[in-house]
C-alpha positions as CSV (number, residue, x, y, z in Angstrom):
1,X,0.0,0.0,0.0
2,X,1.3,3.5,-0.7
3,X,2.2,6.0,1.8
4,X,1.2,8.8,-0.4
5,X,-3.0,7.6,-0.3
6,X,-2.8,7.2,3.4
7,X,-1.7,11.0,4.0
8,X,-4.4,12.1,1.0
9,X,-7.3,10.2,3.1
10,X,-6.0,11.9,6.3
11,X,-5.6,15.1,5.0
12,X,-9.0,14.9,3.2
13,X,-10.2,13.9,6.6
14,X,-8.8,16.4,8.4
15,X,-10.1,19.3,6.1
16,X,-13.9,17.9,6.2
17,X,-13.4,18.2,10.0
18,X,-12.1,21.7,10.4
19,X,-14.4,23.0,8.1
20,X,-17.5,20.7,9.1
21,X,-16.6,22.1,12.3
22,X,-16.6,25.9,11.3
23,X,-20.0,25.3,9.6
24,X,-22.0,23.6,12.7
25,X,-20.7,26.4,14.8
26,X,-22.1,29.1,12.2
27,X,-25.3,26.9,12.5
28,X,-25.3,26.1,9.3
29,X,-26.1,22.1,9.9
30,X,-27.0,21.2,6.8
31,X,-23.9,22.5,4.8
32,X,-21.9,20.7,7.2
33,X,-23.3,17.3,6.7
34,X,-23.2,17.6,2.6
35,X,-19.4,19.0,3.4
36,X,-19.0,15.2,5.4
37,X,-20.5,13.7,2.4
38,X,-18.8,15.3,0.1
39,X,-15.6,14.3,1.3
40,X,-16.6,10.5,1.8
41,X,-17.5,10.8,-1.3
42,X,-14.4,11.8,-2.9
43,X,-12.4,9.4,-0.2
44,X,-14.2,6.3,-1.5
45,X,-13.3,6.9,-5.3
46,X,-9.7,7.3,-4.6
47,X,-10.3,4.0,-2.9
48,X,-12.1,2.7,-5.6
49,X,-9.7,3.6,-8.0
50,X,-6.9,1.8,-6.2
51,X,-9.3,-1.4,-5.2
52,X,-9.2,-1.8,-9.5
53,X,-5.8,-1.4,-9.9
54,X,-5.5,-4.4,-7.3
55,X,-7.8,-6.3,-9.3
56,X,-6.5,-5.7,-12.5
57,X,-2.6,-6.7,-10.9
58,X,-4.6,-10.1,-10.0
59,X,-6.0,-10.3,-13.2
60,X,-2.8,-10.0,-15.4
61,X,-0.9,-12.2,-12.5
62,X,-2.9,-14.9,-13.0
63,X,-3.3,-14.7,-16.6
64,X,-7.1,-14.8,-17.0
């Protein structure tokens, strides 16, 4: 596994927080869940993207 998507999920993380954080105590609620969302969102494609790359690794390993 690469160092490099562990820090982007963290920092992703980390900036949903701050700034879910900033938004409840403006009481604006709402804005902060779609900003949670938002970056679960874009946390599970990078994911997703990488899960593929596994599979496709499998794939040509195994010749099928």
């Amino acid at each position: 596994m690469e160092v490099d998507l562990i820090f982007k999920v963290a920092a992703v993380g980390l900036l949903a927080a701050v700034i879910n954080i900033l938004l409840q105590r403006s009481g604006r609620d709402e804005q902060a869940l779609m900003t949670t969302i938002a970056a679960l969102v874009v946390v599970l494609t990078m994911l997703v993207q990488k899960i593929s790359d596994l599979f496709s690794m499998i794939k040509s390993l195994f010749h099928l």
